[in-house]
matplotlib code that plots the C-alpha trace (Angstrom):
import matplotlib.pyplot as plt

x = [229.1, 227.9, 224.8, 227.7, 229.8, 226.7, 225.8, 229.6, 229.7, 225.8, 227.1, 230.3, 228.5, 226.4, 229.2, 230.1, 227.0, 227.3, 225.1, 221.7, 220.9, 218.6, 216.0, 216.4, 213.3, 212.8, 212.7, 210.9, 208.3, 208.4, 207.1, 204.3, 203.1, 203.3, 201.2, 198.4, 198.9, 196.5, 193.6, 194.8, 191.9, 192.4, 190.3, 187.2, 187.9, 189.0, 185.8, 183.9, 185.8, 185.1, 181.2, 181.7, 183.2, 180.0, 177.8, 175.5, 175.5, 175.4, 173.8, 173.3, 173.0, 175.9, 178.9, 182.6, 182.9, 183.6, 186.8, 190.0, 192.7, 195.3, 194.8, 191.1, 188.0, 187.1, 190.4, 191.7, 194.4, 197.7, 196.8, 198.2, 201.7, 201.4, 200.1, 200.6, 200.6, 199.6, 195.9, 194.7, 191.1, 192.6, 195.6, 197.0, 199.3, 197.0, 197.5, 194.9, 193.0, 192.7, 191.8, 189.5, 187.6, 187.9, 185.9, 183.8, 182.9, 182.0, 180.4, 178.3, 178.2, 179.6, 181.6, 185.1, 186.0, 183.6, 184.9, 188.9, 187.9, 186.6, 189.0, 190.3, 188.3, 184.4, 181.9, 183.3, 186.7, 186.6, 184.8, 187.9, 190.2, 188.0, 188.5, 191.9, 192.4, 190.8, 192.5, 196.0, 195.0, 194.0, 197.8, 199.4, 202.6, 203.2, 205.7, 206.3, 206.6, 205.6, 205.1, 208.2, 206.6, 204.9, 206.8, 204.4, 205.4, 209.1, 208.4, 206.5, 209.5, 212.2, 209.4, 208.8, 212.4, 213.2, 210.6, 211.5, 214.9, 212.9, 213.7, 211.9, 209.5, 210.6, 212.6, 214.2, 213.0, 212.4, 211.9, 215.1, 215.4, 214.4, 214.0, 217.4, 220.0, 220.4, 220.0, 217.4, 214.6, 212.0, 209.6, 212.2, 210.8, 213.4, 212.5, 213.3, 215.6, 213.4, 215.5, 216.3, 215.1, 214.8, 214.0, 211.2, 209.4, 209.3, 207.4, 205.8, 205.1, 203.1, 200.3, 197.4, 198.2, 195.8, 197.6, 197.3, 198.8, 195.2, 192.4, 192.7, 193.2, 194.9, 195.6, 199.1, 197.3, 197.2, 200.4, 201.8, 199.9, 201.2, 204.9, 204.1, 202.5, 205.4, 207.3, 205.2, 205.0, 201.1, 198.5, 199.2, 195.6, 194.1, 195.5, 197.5, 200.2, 202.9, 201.7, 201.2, 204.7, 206.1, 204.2, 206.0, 209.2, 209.0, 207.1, 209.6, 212.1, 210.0, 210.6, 210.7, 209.9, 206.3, 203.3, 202.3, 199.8, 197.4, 199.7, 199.2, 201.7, 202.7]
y = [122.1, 118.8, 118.9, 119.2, 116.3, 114.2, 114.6, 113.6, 110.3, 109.1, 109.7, 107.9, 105.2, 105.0, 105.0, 101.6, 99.4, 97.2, 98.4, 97.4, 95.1, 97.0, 95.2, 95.6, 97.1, 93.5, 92.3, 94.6, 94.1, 90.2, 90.2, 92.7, 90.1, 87.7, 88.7, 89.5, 86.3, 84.5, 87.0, 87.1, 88.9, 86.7, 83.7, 85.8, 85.6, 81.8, 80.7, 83.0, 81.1, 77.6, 78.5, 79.9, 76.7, 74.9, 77.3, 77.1, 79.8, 81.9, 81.4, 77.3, 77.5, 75.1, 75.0, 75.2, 71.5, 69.7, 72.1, 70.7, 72.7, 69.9, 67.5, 66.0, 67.5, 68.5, 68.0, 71.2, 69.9, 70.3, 71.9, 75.2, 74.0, 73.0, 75.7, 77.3, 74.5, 73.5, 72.8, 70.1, 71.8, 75.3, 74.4, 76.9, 77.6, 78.9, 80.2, 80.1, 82.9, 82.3, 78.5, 79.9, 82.0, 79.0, 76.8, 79.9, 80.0, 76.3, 74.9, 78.4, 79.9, 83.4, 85.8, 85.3, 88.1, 91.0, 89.1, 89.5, 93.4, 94.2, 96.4, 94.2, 94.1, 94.8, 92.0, 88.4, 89.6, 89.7, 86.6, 84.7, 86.1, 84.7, 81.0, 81.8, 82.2, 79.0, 77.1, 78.2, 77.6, 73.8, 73.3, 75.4, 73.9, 71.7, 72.2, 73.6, 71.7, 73.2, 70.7, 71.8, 68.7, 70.1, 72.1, 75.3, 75.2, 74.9, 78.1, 80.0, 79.5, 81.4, 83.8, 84.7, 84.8, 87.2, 89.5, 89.5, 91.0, 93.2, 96.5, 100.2, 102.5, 106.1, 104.8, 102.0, 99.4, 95.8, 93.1, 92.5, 96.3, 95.3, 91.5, 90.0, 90.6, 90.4, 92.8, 95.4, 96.7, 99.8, 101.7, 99.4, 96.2, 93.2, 92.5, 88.9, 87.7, 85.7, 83.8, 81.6, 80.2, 80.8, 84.4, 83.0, 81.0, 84.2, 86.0, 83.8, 81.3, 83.9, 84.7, 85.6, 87.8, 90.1, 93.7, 95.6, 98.7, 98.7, 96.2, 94.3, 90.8, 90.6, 87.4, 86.8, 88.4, 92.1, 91.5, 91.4, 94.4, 96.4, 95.4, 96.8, 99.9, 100.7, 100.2, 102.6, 100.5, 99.9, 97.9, 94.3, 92.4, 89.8, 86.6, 88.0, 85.6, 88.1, 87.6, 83.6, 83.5, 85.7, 83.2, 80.2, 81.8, 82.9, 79.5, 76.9, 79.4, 78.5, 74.6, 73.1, 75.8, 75.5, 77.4, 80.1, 81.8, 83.3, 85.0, 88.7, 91.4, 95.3]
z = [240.9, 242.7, 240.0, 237.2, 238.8, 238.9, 235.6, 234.3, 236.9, 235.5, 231.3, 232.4, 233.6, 230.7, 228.6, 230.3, 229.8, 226.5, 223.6, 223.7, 220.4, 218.1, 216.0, 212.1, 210.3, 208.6, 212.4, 213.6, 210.6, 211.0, 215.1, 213.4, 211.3, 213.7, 215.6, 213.1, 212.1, 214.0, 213.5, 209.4, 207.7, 205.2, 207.2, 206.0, 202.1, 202.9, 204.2, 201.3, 198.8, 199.8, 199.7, 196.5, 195.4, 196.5, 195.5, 192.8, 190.3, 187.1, 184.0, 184.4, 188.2, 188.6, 191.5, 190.7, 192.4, 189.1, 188.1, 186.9, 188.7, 187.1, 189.5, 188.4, 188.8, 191.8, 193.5, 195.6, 197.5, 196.4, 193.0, 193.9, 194.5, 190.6, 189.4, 186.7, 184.3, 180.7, 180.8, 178.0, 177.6, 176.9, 175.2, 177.7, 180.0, 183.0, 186.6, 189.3, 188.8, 184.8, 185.5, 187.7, 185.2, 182.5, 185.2, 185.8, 182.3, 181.2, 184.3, 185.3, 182.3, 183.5, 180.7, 181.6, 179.6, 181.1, 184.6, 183.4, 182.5, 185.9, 188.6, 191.0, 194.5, 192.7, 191.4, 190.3, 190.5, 194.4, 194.2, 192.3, 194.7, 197.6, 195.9, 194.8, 198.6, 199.9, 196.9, 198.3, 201.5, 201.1, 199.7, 203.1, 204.0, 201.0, 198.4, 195.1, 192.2, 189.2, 185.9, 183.2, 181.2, 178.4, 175.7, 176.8, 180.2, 179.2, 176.7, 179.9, 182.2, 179.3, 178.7, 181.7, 182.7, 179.5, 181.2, 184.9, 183.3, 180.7, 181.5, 180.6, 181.0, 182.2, 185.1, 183.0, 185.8, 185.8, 187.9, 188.6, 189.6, 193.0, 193.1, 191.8, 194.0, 198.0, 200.3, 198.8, 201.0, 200.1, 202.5, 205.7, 204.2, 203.0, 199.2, 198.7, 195.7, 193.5, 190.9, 193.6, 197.2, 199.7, 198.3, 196.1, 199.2, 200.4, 197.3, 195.3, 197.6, 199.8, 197.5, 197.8, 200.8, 203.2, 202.5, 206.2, 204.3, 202.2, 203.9, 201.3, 199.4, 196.2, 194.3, 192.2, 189.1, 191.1, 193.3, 189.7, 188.0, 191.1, 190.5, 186.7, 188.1, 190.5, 187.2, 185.9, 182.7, 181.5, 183.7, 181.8, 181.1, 183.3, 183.1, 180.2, 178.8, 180.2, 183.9, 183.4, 182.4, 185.1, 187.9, 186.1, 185.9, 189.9, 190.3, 189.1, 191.0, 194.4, 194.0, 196.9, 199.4, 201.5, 200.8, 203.1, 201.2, 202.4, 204.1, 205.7, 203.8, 205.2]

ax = plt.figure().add_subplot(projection="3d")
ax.plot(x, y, z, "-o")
ax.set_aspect("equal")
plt.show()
C-alpha cells in the first residue's frame, strides 16, 4: 500500500513540472547538418574541381582557365550567382554544368555529347560536378541576381515557370506538388516553397550539395532529374532545355538570397 501511495505522489508530481520543449523534425534535422558542416564532404570535390580547372587536358591538352562563365574568361567569382544566362557563343541559354561542357568542348576538345550521355557520378560527369562545386563555392555568400536581359532569358523564366506547375505522370505530380506552398515536409524534412524567398535560398541557392543519405555529390542537373524521377515522369536529358528553364525559373525566384552551395543535404 505504501509502494501504491508512492507511485500516485511521484506521477502527481510529474504531472506538475511544465512540459519539456520538443525539437521539430526540421530542428532536429538542422543541428544534424550543423554539425557535419564543418567536415562537409563536399571540401574533397571542391579542391578536385579547382585542379581540374587548371588542369591540362583532353584531346588539345588545354585547361579550363580561359572559360567564359558570363563574366569574362577566366573569371570564377561571382559567376554562379548569374547563372543561368544567355551565352553569346552558343546562342543559348546555359546553366553551369552545360557551360561547363561547352568550355569542355572548345578549349580541350572533349565530346560534350558522349560526356552529357554518361550516368551521373562515372567518368567526366563526376569530373563537371567536382568544378561545378568549386565554381559555387568561389561565389559562397553572395547574392543572386540572375540576368532577365536578353529575350531568351525572359522566354526561360515563363518556360520554366509553365513547367514547375506542369503536372502528370501516373501520380499527376508536379513541382508545385511539393514545392509551392508552405508547410510541406516528406521523410520529417521541411520542403521549402520555391516561387518565392526565402524558400528558394533555401533550394536553389543550396546546390550542388554533399547528399549524406547517398555519399554523394550531385550538381543542379541531377537534383533536378531526381525531382522528375520522384515524379515518376521520364529521366529529362542533360542540360536539356527543360532543366535550363527550371534553374531560371527557381533562379530569378532566389534573387537576393546568399549562396550556400555546396552545401551538405539529408
Amino acid at each position: 500500500m505504501k509502494q501504491l501511495m508512492a507511485w500516485v505522489v511521484l506521477a502527481s508530481g510529474l504531472a506538475a513540472l511544465p512540459a519539456l520543449a520538443q525539437k521539430t523534425a526540421s530542428q532536429g534535422i538542422d543541428e544534424y547538418r550543423a554539425m557535419l558542416q564543418d567536415g562537409n564532404p563536399a571540401d574533397l570535390f571542391e579542391a578536385k574541381g579547382e585542379d581540374l580547372w587548371k588542369l591540362k587536358r583532353g584531346p588539345k591538352n588545354a585547361s579550363l582557365e580561359k572559360c567564359d562563365l558570363g563574366k569574362g574568361p577566366g573569371v570564377v567569382k561571382g559567376a554562379f550567382v548569374e547563372l543561368p544566362r544567355f551565352f553569346a557563343d552558343t546562342q543559348k541559354v546555359q546553366d553551369l554544368e552545360s557551360r561547363l561542357l561547352t568550355c569542355m568542348a572548345t578549349l580541350q576538345g572533349f565530346n560534350a555529347e558522349e560526356i552529357a550521355k554518361t550516368p551521373f557520378g562515372k567518368g567526366e560527369q563526376n569530373n563537371v560536378t567536382a568544378l561545378a562545386t568549386w565554381i559555387s563555392a568561389e561565389s559562397k555568400d553572395m547574392r543572386f541576381n540572375l540576368p532577365q536581359n536578353h529575350a531568351s532569358e525572359k522566354t526561360f523564366y515563363e518556360v520554366g515557370k509553365r513547367l514547375f506547375y506542369q503536372r502528370g505522370g501516373p501520380h499527376d505530380f508536379s513541382c508545385a506538388s511539393c514545392h509551392g506552398e508552405e508547410g510541406k515536409r516528406i521523410r520529417l524534412q521541411d520542403l521549402p516553397m520555391l516561387t518565392k524567398n526565402p524558400g528558394d535560398g533555401v533550394g536553389f541557392a543550396a546546390w550542388p550539395a554533399y547528399r549524406v543519405s547517398n555519399g554523394q555529390m550531385w550538381g543542379m542537373q541531377q537534383r533536378l532529374n531526381d525531382c522528375y524521377r520522384q515524379q515518376r515522369f521520364p529521366y529529362p536529358g542533360f542540360g536539356s532545355d527543360a532543366t535550363i528553364a527550371l534553374g531560371v525559373y527557381l533562379g530569378v525566384n532566389a534573387k537576393g538570397a546568399a549562396s550556400v552551395a555546396p552545401a551538405i543535404k539529408r
